[in-house]
C-alpha positions in Angstrom: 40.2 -7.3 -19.9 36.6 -5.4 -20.7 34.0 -7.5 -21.9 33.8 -6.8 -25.9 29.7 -5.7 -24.9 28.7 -3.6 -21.3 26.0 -5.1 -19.3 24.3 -1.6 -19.0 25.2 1.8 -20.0 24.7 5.9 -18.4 24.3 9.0 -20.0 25.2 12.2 -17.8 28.3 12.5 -15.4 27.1 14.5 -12.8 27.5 14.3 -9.3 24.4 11.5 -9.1 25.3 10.2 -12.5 29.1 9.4 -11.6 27.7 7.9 -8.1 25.6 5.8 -10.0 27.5 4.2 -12.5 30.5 3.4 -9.6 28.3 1.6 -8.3 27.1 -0.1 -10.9 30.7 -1.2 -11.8 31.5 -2.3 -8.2 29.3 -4.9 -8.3 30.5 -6.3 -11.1 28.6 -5.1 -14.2 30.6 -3.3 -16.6 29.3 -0.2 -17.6 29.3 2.1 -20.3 29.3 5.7 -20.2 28.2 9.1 -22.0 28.3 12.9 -21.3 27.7 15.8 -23.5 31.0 17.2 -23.1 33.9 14.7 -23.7 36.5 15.2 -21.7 34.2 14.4 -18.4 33.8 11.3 -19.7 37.8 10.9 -20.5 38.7 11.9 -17.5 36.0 9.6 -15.2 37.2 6.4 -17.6 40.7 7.4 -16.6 40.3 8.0 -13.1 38.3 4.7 -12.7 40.2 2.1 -14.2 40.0 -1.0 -11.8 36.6 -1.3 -10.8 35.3 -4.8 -10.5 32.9 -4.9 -13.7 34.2 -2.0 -15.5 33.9 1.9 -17.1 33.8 2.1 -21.0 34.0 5.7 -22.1 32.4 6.8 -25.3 32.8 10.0 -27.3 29.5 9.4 -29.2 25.6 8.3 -28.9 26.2 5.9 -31.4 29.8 4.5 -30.4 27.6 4.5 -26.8 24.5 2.3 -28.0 27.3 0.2 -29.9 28.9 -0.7 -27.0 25.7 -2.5 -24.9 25.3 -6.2 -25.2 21.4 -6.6 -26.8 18.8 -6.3 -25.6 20.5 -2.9 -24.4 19.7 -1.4 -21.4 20.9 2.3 -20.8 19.9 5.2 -18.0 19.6 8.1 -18.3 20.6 10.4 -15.5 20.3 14.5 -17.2 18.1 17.3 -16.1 14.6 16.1 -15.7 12.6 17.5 -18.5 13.2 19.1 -21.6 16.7 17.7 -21.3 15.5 14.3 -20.8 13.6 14.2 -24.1 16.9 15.7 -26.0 18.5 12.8 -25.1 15.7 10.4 -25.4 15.2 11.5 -29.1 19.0 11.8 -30.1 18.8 7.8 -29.1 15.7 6.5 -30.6 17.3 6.4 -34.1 19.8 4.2 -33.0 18.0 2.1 -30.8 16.5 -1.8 -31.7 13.2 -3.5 -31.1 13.7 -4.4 -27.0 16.0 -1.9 -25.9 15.0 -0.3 -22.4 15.6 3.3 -21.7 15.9 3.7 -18.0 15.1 7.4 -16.8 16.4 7.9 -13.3 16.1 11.6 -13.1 13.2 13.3 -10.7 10.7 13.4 -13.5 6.9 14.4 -13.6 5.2 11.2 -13.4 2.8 12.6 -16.5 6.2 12.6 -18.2 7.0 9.2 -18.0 4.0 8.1 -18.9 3.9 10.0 -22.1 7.7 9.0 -22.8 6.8 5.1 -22.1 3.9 5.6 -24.6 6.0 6.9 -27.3 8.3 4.5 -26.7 6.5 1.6 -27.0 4.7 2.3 -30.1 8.5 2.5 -31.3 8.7 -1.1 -30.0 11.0 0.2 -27.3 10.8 -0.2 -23.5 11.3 2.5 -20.7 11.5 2.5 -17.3 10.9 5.4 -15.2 12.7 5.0 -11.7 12.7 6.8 -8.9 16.4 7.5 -7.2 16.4 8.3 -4.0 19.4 8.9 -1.0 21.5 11.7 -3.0 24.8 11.5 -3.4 25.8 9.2 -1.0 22.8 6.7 -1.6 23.9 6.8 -5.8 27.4 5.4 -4.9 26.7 2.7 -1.9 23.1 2.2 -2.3 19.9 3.9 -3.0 16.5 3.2 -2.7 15.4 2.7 -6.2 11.5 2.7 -7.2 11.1 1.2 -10.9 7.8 1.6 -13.1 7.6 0.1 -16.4 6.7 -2.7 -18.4 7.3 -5.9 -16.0 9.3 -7.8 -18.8 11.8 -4.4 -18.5 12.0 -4.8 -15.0 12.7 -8.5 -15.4 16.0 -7.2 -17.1 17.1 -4.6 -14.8 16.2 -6.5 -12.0 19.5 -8.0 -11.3 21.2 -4.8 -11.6 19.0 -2.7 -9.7 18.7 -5.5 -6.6 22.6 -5.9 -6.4 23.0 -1.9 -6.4 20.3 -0.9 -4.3 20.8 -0.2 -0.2 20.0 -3.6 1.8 18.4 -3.6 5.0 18.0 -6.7 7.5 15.7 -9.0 7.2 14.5 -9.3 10.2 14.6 -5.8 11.7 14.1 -4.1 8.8 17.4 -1.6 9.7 19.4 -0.7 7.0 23.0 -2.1 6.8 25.6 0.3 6.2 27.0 1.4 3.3 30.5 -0.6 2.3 34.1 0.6 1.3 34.0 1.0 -3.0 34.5 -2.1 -4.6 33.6 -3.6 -1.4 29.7 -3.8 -2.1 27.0 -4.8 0.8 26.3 -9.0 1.0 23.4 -9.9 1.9 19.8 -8.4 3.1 16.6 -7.3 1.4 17.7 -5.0 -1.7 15.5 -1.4 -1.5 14.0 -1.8 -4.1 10.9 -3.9 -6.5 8.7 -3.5 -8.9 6.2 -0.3 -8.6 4.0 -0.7 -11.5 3.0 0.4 -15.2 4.1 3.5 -16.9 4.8 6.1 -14.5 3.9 4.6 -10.8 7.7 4.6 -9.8 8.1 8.3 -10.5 4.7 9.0 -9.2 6.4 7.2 -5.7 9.0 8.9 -5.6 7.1 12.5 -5.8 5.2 11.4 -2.9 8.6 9.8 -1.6 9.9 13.4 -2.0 6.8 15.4 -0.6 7.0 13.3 2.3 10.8 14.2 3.1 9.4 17.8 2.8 7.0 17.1 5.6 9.6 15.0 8.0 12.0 17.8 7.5 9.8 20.9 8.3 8.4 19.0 11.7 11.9 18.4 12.4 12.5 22.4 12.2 9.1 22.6 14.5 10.8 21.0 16.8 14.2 22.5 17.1 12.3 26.1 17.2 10.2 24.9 19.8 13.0 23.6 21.8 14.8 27.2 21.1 12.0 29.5 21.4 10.0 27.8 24.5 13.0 26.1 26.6 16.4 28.5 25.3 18.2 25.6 24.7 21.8 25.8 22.7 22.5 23.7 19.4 24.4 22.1 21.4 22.4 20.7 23.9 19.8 20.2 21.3 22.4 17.7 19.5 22.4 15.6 22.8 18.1 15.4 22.6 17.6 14.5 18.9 20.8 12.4 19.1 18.9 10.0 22.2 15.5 10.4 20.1 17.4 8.8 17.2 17.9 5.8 19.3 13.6 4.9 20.2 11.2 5.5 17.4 12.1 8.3 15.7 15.2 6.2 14.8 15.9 7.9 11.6 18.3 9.4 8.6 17.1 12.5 9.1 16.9 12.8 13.0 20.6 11.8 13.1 21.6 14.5 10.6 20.1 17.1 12.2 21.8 15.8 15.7 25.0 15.9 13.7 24.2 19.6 12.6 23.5 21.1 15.8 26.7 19.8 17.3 28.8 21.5 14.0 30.8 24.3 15.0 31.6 26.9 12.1 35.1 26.1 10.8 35.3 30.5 9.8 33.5 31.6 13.3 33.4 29.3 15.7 29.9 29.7 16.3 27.3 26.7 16.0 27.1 26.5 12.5 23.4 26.3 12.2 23.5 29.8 13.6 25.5 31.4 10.8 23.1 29.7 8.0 20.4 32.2 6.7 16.8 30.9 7.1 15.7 30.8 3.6 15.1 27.1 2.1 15.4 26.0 -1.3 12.9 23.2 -3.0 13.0 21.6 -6.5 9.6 21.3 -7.0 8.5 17.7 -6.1 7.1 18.9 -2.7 4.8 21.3 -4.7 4.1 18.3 -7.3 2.9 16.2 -4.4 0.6 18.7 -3.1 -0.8 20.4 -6.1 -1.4 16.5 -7.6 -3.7 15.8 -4.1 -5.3 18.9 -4.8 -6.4 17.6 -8.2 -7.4 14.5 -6.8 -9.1 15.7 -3.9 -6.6 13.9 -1.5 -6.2 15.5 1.9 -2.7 16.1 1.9 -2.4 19.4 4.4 0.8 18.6 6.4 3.2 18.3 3.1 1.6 21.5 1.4 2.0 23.2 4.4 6.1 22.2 4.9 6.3 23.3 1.1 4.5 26.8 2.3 7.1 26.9 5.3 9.5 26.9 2.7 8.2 29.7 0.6 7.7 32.2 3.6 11.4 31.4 4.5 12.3 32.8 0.5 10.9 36.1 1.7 13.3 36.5 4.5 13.7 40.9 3.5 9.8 40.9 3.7 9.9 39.0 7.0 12.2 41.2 8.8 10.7 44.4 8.0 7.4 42.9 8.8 8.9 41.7 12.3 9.5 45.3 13.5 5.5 46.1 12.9 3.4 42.6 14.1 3.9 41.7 17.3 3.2 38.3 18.9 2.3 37.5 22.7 4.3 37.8 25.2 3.9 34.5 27.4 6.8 32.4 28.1 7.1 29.0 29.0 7.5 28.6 32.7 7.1 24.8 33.4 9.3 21.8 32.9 11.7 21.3 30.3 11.7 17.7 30.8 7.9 17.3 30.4 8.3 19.7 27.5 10.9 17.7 25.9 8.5 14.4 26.0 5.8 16.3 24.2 7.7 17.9 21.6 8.6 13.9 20.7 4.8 12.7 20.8 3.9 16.1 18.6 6.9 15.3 16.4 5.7 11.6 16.1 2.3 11.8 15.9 2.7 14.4 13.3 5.0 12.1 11.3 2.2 9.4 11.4 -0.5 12.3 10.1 1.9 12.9 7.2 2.7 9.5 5.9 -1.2 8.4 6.4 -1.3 11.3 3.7 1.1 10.2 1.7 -0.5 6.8 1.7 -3.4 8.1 1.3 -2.4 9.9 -1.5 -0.7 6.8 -3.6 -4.1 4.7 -3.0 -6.0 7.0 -5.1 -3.7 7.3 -7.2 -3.6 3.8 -8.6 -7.3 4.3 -8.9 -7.1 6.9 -11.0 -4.4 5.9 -13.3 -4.8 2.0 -13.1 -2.0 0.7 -11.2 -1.7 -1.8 -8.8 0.8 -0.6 -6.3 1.8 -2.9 -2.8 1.7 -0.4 -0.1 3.9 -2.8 2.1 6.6 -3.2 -0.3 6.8 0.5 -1.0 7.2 0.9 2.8 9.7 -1.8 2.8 11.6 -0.5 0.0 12.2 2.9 1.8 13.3 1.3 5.1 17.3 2.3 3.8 18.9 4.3 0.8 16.9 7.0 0.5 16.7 10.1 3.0 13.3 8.9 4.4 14.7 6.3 5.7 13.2 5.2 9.5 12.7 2.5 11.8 9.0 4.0 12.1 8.8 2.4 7.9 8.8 -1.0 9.9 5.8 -0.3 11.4 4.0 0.6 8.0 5.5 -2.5 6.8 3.9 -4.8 9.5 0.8 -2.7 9.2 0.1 -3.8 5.3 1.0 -7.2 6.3 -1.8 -6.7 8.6 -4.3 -5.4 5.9 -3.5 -5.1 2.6 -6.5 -2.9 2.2 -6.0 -0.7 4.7 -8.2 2.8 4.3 -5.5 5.0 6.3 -2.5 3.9 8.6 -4.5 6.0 11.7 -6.8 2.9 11.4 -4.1 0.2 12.1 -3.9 -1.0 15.3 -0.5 0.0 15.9 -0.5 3.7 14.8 -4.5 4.1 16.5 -3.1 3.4 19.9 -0.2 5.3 19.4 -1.9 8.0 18.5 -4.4 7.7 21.4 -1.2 7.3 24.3 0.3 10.3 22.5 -2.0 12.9 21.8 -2.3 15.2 25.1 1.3 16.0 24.4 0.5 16.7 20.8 -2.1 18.8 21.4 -0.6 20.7 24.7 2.5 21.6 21.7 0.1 22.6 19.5 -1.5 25.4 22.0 2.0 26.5 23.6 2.9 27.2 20.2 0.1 29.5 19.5 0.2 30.8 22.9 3.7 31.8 22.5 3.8 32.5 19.1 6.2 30.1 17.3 4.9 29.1 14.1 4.0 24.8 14.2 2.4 24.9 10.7 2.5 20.8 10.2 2.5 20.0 13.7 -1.0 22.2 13.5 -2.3 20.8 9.8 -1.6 17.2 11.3 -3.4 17.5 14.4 -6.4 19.3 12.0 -6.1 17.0 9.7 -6.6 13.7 12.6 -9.2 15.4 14.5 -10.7 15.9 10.8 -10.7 12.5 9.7 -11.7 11.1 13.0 -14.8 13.5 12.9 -18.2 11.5 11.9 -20.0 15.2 10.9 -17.9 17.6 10.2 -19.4 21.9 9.7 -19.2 21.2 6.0 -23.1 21.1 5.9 -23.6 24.6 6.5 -20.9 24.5 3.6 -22.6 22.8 1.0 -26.0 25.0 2.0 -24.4 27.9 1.3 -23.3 26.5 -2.1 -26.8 26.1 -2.5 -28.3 29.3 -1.2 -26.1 31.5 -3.6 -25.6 28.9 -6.4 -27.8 26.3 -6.6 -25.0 24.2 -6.4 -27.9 21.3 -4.5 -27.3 19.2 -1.8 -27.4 15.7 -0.4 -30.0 14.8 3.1 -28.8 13.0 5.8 -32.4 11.5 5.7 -31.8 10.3 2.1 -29.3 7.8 0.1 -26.3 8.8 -0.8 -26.0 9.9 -4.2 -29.8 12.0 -4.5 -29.1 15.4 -4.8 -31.9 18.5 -3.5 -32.0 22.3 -4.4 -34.5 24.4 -2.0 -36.2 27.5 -3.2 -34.3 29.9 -1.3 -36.1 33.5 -0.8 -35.0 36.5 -2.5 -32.8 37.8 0.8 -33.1 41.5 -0.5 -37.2 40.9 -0.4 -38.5 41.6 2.3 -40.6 38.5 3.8 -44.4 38.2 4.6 -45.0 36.9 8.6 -47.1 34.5 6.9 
């Protein structure tokens, strides 16, 4: 027998959307539901008539916002953008002082904070939180990152801790996904508060630019192992699939084991081989990087993997060009196994480049728009659910609990030593791959970027004098404070000079 009120309520039945709201009803909430188009909400209500809390179809906004118990709490899962304001402004007529919209669409963090504003001069709430773990993560567990007002999150939180991906307590692994309407019991739920306005969608970008990164060094790495060593998908599988069990332990690393070992269902060739090399993106790798570039962040190793991805869209352009520019022609002669080990410590060290960026990137941020973010529960909070998900998140875990203040995770004593064991390999991939011609962009920027930030002067003081010279843009003396700033008289260099 339905409740005569839902506990929480879901507008747009896509893929995610449908995902969502299952698993919102399988933990025992009773959920109401709203699409544009009718009969996808019909048919979902009909098709899901026994889950443990519930699935209310409505035909109508209003019949919708009718159906929540008070103070109402509804997400919103459409097309992030001009869709999301269509449906935020086709309910704020209906809504009451207290209600809490809940976006959980890949929004512009700018976006949310403008929405929350409006909102809340309304006297409404909105929470702006990050979804992350696709499909699969929407229906058994996702990591979910929540920005809002905290008395908004104090409502959602039961919801949003019972349907998010646990992982356990102690080893910080996540616990597999269960049966539907046989829900996870127990562990640390993915997810906790992120901060004001629009810090949970400003997470998840970096969440997502991240992924970007992990997943270009992950193609590095195959191309290496195809390029330098000839090795078959196949026996590729076999390598990532024992990396997946030290510490590279990850979502991603066991995909990609699972992928090379595919076999094409129409050829019978390895399926990888039959997929054209052109890569899509939705924009929130570009987000991440152009937002650092604004800020002044150096975040090199996720704008490069969202570069990767844009010389893969001109694939036409890329095959005429091969039969013109021509690359060396030294091979690899000497061991695969000692190879193999280095393509893991470029592959690792890399990764811990990447997320120091990331990190990096987030610390600013709450600088510059006022938020108070915990590094260490962000870490935590991406340890299952969502496609990021790694054993190496443990590490950044313990490494906040360390130091909450920590400057850059290459400081920490953990990743520093790492770093320092690992490096020769890094740096021996790294040449071979210029010496041989197989393009390494982040396994390059990373090893740039560390040898950058490790660097007490760096050549950027002939820089700055050439500001100077043909600008008068001034400069600062290493003989001088910080802060006092120097213009010299420079001569006329189309006059000729006296001797004296």
């Amino acid at each position: 027998m339905p409740k005569a009120r839902s506990d929480i309520g879901l507008i747009g039945l896509a893929v995610m959307g449908q995902n969502l709201a299952l698993n919102i009803a399988d933990h025992g909430f009773q959920i109401s539901v709203y699409n544009r188009t009718t009969e996808k909400t019909d048919k979902f209500a009909a098709e899901n008539p026994a889950t443990p809390g519930g699935v209310v179809g409505t035909k109508t906004l209003q019949e919708f916002v009718l159906s929540l118990e008070k103070p109402r709490k509804m997400v919103i899962l459409v097309q992030a953008g001009k869709a999301t304001d269509a449906v935020i402004d086709g309910l704020v007529p209906l809504l009451e002082p207290g209600d809490i919209v809940i976006d959980g669409g890949n929004a512009l963090w700018t976006d949310t904070i403008r929405r929350e504003k409006a909102l809340r001069e309304k006297n409404l709430r909105f929470i702006g939180s990050g979804v992350s773990g696709g499909e699969e993560g929407a229906r058994f567990g996702p990591s979910l990152m929540p920005g809002g007002d905290p008395t908004s999150w104090a409502e959602l939180k039961p919801i949003w801790e019972a349907i998010a991906a646990k992982v356990d307590a102690k080893t910080g692994k996540p616990i597999p996904g269960a049966a539907p309407g046989k829900p996870v019991v127990g562990g640390v739920p993915c997810t906790t508060y992120i901060g004001a306005n629009g810090a949970g969608h400003y997470v998840k970008m970096v969440h997502n630019g991240i992924e970007y990164g992990d997943m270009q060094m992950i193609c590095e790495a195959y191309a290496l192992m195809k390029n330098l060593l000839g090795l078959k998908p196949a026996e590729m599988s076999e390598i990532f699939t024992g990396w997946n069990t030290g510490k590279l332990d990850s979502f991603l690393i066991e995909i990609t084991a699972d992928i090379l070992r595919q076999k094409d269902p129409v050829s019978k060739k390895p399926f990888v081989d039959i997929v054209l090399d052109t890569a899509g993106q939705k924009g929130t790798g570009k987000w991440t990087s152009t937002n650092a570039l604004d800020m002044g962040v150096p975040a090199p190793t996720v704008a490069e993997a969202v570069f990767a991805r844009c010389i893969s869209a001109i694939k036409e352009e890329r095959v005429a060009a091969s039969k013109i520019l021509k690359g060396p022609g030294k091979k690899y002669r000497g061991s695969k196994k000692a190879l193999l080990e280095a393509i893991h410590d470029a592959l690792y060290c890399s990764k811990i480049c990447s997320y120091a960026q990331g990190f990096q990137l987030m610390r600013t941020a709450q600088t510059e728009f006022n938020w108070t973010l915990n590094f260490g529960e962000i870490a935590q909070i991406w340890r299952g659910g969502c496609i990021i998900r790694a054993a190496f998140l443990q590490k950044i875990t313990e490494a906040y609990a360390r130091n909450p203040n920590l400057a850059n995770l290459l400081l920490d004593p953990y990743f520093n030593s790492t770093v320092k064991k690992a490096q020769a390999n890094w740096r021996k991939v790294v040449s071979l791959a210029a010496e041989c011609g197989v393009a390494a962009p982040t396994f390059s920027s990373a090893l740039s970027y560390y040898d950058g930030y490790r660097s007490a002067r760096l050549p950027a003081n002939l820089l700055q004098a050439q500001r100077d010279y043909f600008g008068a843009h001034t400069y600062e003396r290493t003989d001088q404070p910080r802060g006092k700033f120097f213009h010299l008289d420079w001569p006329d260099p189309k006059r000729p000079q006296s001797a004296g």
